[in-house]
Structure formats: C-alpha cells, structure tokens
C-alpha positions in Angstrom: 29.6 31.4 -2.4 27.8 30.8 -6.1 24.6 32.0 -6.8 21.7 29.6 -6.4 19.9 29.3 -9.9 16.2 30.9 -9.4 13.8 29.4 -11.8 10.3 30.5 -12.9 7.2 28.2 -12.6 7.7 26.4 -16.1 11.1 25.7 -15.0 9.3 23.2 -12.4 6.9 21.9 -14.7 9.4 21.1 -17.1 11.2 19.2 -14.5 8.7 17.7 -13.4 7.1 16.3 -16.5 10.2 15.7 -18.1 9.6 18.1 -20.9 11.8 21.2 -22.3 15.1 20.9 -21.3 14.7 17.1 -20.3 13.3 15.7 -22.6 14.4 13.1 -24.8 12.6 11.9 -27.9 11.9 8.0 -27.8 12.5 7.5 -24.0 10.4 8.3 -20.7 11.6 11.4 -18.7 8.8 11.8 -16.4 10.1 12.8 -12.3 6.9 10.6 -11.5 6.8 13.2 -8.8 10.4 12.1 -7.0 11.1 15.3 -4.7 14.8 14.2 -5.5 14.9 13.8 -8.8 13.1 17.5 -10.0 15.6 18.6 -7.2 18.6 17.3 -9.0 17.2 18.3 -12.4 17.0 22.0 -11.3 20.4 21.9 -9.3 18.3 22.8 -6.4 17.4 21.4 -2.8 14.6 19.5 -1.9 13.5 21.7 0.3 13.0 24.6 -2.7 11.1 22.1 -4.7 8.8 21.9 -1.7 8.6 25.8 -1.1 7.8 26.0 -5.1 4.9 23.5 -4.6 3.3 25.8 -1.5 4.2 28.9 -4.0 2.6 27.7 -7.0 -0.6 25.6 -7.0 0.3 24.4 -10.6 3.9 22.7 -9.5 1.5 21.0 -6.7 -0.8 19.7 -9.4 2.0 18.5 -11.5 4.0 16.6 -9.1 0.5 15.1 -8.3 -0.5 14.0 -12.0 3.1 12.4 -12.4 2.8 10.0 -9.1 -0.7 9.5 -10.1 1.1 8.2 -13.2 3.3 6.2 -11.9 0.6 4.4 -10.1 -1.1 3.3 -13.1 2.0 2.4 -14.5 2.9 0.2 -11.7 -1.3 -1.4 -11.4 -0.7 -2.0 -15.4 2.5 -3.7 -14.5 1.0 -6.3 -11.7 -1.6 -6.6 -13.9 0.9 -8.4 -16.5 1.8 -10.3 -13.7 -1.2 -11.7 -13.0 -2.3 -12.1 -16.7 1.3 -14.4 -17.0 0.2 -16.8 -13.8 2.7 -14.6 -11.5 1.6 -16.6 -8.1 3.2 -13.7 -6.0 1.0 -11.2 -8.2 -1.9 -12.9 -7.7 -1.6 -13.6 -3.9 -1.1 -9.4 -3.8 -3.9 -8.3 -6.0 -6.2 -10.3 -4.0 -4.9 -9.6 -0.6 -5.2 -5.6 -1.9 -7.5 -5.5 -4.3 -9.8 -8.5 -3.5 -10.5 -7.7 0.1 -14.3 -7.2 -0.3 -14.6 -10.4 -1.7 -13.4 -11.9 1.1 -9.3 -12.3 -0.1 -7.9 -11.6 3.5 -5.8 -12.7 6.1 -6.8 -12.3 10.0 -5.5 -14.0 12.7 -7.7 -14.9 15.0 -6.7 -15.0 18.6 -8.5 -18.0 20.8 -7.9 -19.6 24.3 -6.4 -23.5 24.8 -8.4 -25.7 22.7 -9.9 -22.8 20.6 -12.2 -21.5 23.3 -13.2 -18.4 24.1 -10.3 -16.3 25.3 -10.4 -14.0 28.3 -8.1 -11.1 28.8 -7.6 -9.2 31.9 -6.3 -5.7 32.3 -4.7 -4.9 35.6 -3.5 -1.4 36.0 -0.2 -1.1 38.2 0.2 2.2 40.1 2.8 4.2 38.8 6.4 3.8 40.6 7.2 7.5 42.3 10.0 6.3 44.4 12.4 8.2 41.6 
C-alpha cells in the first residue's frame, strides 16, 4: 500500500488556480472549481478535496472565485453569440435573462373551447387488504 501524498493549503490553491506547479505561461490553467480536476492535479480523491475545503476556509473561497470565473466566462461567451445574431443565443438570454421584461414561456392550461377549466380532487381511501 503507497503512501497518499499529504499537501499543505497552498498545495490546493495552486491547484485550484492553476498556479505553481501548473501553470503554464501563455495558456489558461484555471480548475474553474472542477472537484475532479484539482483532485487529479493533487493525485488525490475527491472526497479529500472536499474534506480540504471544510478544513480550510481559503480552499472554499478559491474553488468559489474560479466557478464564479467560469461564469463570467461562459455570460461573455453567449454574449458574443448574441452580438453575432446567434438565434439560439438570443431565444436563451431572453428566456433567462429577459424574464422581467416579459421574455417567458407559460403554458396555460384551459377547458374545451378555452373556458374556464375545473379540476376535481377525489381522495381514494387507501387499499389495506395487503
């Protein structure tokens, strides 16, 4: 049985962020906060990269920042999208973010002919002949 590699705090960080031992000038080596991939950078489980996030705050915080991150990367994204007449893009950013302007769908449910529609509820005993 090997021994499991223990890492310090900055070792997370790192791995997280993408920095130190990962990092690569001229490319993007963020986690953007994937459990999996700080996981596989530190040759750990999962699960320890969750323990080290209840252990230190900081690791919490980071893994935080880098999904927040990728957020904005993906909102700058569909905003390209939209800015280049992307017809699914806009149907989506309106949907999502136009919904107080009135950008929604509902269905609305209405009896024969669109009339009012009446529903009943009828409650069934319960069967305890098992």
């Amino acid at each position: 049985m090997g021994n499991k590699p223990v890492h310090q705090l900055q070792d997370y960080i790192d791995a997280i962020k993408g920095e130190g031992l990962w990092a690569k000038p001229g490319q993007v080596t963020s986690s953007y906060g994937n459990i999996t991939t700080i996981a596989q950078r530190l040759n750990v489980a999962r699960n320890t990269v969750y323990n080290a996030m209840k252990k230190w705050k900081k690791v919490d915080e980071a893994v935080a920042a880098e999904r927040e991150t990728m957020l904005d990367l993906a909102e700058n994204k569909l905003a390209s999208e939209v800015a280049n007449g992307n017809i699914t893009a806009i149907i989506f950013t309106l949907k999502t973010l136009g919904k107080d302007r009135g950008y929604v769908e509902r269905q609305e449910l209405a009896g024969p002919g669109g009339k009012e529609l009446t529903i009943r509820i009828v409650e069934v005993p319960a069967d305890d002949s098992d």
